[in-house]
N, C-alpha and C positions, 0 to 999 in steps of 0.2 A: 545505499538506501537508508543509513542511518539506524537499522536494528539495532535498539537496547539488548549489546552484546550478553549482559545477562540474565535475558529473559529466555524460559525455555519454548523450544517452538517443535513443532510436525511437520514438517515441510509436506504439501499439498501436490505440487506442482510446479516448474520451473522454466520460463522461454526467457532465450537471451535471442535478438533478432540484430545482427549488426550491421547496420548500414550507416548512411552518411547521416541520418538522426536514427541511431541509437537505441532500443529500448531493453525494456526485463519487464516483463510478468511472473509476480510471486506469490503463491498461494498458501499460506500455512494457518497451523491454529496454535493463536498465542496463549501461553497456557497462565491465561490473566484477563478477570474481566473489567476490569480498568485498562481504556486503551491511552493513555498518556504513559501509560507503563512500556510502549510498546516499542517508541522510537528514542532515540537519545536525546533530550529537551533542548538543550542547547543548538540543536540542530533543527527541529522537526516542534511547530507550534501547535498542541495537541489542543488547545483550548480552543482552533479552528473545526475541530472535528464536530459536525453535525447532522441534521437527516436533508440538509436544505445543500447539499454539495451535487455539480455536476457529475452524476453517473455514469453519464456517455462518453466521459473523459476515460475512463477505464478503459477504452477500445471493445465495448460491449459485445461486439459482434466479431470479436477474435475469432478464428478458424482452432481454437484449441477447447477440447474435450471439457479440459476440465476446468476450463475457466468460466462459468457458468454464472457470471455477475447480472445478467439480463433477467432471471428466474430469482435474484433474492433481494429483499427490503434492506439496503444499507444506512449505514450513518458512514460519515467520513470528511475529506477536504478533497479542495484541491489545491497545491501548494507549489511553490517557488522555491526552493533548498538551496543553499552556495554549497560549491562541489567543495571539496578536501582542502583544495588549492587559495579559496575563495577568490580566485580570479570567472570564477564562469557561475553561471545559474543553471539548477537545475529541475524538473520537472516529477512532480511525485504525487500521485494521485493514490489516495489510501483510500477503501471501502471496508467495513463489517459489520458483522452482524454478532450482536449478543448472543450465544449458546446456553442452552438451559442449564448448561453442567457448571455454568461461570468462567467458559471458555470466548474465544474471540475465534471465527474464521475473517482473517486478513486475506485482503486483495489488493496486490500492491501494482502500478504501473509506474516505472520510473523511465525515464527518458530524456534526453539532452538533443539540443541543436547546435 
């Protein structure tokens, strides 16, 4: 998923669903309200991030509790990543919401075919 390994985070929530496409839903709050801070740039183009990104890519209507993307106003992308390998592409849909405290709750769906 490309987490900027040193940024510090609260993990929210976590589905890993493996099948023959793949995914993870990640829910944490990044403790930074700059979200280009969030991913590793080199990997993850943060200047994509905005309030005009598809939502419903997030899998809005997940069967999980706490993933509650359908009840909040995001900014975000939706993005194409090269895996580790850069032989494959991969699928990475980022949403958040600015926190009043200067925090970030991220919503991450990543997924491969």
């Amino acid at each position: 998923m490309y987490i900027n390994p040193d940024l510090k985070i609260e993990p929210l929530g976590y589905c890993f669903k493996p099948d023959l496409d793949s995914s993870i839903r990640f829910k944490f709050i990044a403790k930074t309200n700059d979200p280009s801070q969030v991913f590793v740039s080199s990997r993850v183009d943060a200047s994509k991030f905005n309030d005009r990104f598809r939502k419903s890519a997030l899998d809005v209507n997940a069967n999980v509790g706490w993933w509650d993307v359908s009840s909040v106003r995001l900014e975000g992308a939706n993005l194409d990543v090269p895996s580790l390998s850069g032989s494959e592409v991969r699928g990475l849909d980022v949403g958040y919401p600015k926190n009043a405290d200067g925090t970030l709750t991220v919503y991450v769906f990543w997924w491969e075919t």
